[in-house]
C-alpha positions as a printed NumPy array, in Angstrom:
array([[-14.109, -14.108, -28.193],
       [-15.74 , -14.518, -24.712],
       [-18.549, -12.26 , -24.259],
       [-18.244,  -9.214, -21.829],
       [-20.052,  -8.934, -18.772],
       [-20.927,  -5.476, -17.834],
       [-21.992,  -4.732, -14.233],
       [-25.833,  -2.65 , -14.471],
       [-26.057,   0.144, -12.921],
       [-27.238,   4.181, -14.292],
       [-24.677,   6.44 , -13.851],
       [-27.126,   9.329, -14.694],
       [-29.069,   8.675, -11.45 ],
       [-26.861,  10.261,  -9.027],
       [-28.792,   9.763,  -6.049],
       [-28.224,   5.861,  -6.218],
       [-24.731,   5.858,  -7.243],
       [-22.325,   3.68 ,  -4.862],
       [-19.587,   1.706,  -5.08 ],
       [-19.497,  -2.072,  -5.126],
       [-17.393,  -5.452,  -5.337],
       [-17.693,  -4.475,  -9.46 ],
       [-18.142,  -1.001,  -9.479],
       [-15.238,   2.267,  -8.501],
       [-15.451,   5.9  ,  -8.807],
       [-12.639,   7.657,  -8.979],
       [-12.735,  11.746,  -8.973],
       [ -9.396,  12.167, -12.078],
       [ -9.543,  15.863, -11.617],
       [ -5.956,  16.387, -11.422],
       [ -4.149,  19.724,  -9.387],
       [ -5.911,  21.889, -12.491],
       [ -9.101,  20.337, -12.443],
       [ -8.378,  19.145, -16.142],
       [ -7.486,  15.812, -15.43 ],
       [ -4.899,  13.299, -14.248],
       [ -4.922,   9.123, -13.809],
       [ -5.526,   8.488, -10.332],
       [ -2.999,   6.882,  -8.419],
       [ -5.007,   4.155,  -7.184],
       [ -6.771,   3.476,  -9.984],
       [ -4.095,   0.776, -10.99 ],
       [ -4.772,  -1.091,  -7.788],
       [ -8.516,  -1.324,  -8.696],
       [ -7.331,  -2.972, -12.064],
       [ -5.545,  -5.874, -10.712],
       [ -8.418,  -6.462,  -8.1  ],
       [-10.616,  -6.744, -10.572],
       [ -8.675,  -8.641, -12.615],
       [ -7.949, -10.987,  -9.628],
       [-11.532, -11.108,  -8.566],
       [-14.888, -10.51 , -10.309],
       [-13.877,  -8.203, -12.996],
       [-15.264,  -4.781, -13.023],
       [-15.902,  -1.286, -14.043],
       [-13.846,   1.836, -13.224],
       [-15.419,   5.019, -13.862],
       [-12.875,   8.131, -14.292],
       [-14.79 ,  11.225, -13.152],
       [-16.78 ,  10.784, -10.281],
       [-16.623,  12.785,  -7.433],
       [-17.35 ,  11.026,  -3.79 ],
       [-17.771,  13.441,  -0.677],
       [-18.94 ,  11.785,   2.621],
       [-20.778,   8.607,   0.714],
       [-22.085,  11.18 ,  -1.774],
       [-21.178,  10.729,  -5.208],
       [-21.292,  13.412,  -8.519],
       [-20.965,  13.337, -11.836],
       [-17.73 ,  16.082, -11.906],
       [-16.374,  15.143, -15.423],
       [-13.032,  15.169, -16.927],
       [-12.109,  18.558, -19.209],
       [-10.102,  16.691, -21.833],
       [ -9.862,  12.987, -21.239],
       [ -8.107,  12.186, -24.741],
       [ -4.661,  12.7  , -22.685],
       [ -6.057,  10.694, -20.008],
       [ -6.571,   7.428, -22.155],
       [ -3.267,   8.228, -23.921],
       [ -1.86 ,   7.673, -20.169],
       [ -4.4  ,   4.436, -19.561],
       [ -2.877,   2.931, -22.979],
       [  1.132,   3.258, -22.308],
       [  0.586,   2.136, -18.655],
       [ -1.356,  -0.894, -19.577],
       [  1.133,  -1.736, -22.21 ],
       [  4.276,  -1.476, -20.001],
       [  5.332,  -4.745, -18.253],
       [  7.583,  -2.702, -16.113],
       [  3.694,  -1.043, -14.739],
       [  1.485,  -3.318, -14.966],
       [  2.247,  -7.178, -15.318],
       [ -0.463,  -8.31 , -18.386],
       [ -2.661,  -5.658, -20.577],
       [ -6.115,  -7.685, -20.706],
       [ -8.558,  -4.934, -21.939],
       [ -9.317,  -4.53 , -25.405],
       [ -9.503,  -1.272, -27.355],
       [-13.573,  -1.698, -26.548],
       [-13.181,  -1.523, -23.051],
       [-11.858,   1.281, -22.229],
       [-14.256,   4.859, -23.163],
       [-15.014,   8.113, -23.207],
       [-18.917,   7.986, -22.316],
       [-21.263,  11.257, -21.483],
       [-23.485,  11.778, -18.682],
       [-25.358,  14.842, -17.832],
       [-22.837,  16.96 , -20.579],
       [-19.982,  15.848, -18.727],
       [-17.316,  13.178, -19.95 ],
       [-16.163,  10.508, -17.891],
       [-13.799,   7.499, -18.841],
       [-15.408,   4.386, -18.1  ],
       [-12.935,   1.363, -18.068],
       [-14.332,  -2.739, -17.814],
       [-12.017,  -4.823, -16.556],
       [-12.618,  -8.628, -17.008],
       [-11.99 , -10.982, -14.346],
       [ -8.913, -13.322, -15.995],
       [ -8.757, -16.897, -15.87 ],
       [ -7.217, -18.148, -12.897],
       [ -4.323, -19.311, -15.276],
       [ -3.382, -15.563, -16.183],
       [ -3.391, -14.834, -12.489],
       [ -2.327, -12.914, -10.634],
       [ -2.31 ,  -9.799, -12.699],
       [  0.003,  -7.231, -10.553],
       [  1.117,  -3.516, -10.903],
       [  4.478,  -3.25 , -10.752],
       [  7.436,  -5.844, -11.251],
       [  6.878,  -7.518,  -7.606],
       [  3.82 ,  -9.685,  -7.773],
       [  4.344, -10.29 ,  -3.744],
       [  3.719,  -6.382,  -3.56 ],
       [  1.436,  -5.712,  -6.581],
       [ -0.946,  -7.754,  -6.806],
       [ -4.956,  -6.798,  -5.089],
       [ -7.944,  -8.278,  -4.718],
       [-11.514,  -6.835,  -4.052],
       [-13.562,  -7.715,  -0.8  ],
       [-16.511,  -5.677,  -1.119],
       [-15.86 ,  -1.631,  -2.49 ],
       [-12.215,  -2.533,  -0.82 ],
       [ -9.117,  -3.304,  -2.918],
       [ -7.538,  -5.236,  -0.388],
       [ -3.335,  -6.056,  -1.226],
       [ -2.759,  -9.931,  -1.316],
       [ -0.573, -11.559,   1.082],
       [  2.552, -13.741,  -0.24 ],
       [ -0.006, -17.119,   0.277],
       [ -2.718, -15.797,  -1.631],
       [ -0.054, -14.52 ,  -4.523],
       [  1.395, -17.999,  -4.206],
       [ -1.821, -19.449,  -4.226],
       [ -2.582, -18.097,  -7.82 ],
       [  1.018, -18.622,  -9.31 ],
       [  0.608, -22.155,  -8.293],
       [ -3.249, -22.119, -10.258],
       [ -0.906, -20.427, -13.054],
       [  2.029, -22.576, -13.606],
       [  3.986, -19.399, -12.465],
       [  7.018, -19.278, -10.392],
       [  7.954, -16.463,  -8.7  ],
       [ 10.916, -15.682,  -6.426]])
């Protein structure tokens, strides 16, 4: 079992929080404040996958560069979500976390879903949302999930053994 990296950084220490090539904050409040996936959350996943590897952090508020621990009211629904996504191929190409990667942690009385994706080896790549790995498939460039272009999706089928359309 290869070991996990996890990126360092204190999420109880507000006033230092920012994002990074490993590390996203996404708010998951949800219309009713109790919580809902994040639409681009998904994107994050395959540019980590694609890149570095990473950690997503469900429940962090950012506001003008500012972050804040906001929380998420009930997040059991939440990773119910995560779980059926990740194990769809019609969302998501390959599920590569493990039940161990993906919590519920607590900071400051709030809960917040913290999520490590690994980076995969270059002969699972590219890990895409969707069914089209031409439009599905990111890669990060700083705090930016930035959408790969048909070379660079080529590029890693060919590192694969994949063949795409």
């Amino acid at each position: 079992m290869p070991n996990h990296h996890y990126p360092t950084f204190a999420l109880d220490d507000i006033a230092n929080l920012h994002e990074s090539a490993q590390v996203e904050f996404k708010l998951a409040g949800g219309r009713d404040g109790n919580g809902k996936l994040p639409e681009g959350m998904w994107e994050t996943y395959s540019a980590f996958a694609n890149t570095l590897g990473g950690e997503i952090i469900l429940g962090v508020k950012e506001e003008h560069g500012e972050f804040s621990i906001e929380g998420i009211v009930n997040p059991m629904p939440m990773l119910s979500e995560i779980w059926q996504i990740l194990n769809n191929p019609q969302k998501i190409s390959h599920n590569i976390l493990s039940p161990t990667d993906v919590q519920i942690i607590e900071i400051m009385g709030k809960k917040l879903i913290r999520i490590h994706v690994p980076a995969v080896d270059l002969k699972l790549r590219p890990i895409y949302i969707g069914q089209d790995p031409y439009s599905g498939t990111y890669f990060r460039v700083g705090d930016a999930d930035m959408h790969a272009s048909h070379e660079q999706v080529d590029q890693m089928s060919k590192r694969s053994g994949l063949k795409f359309k």
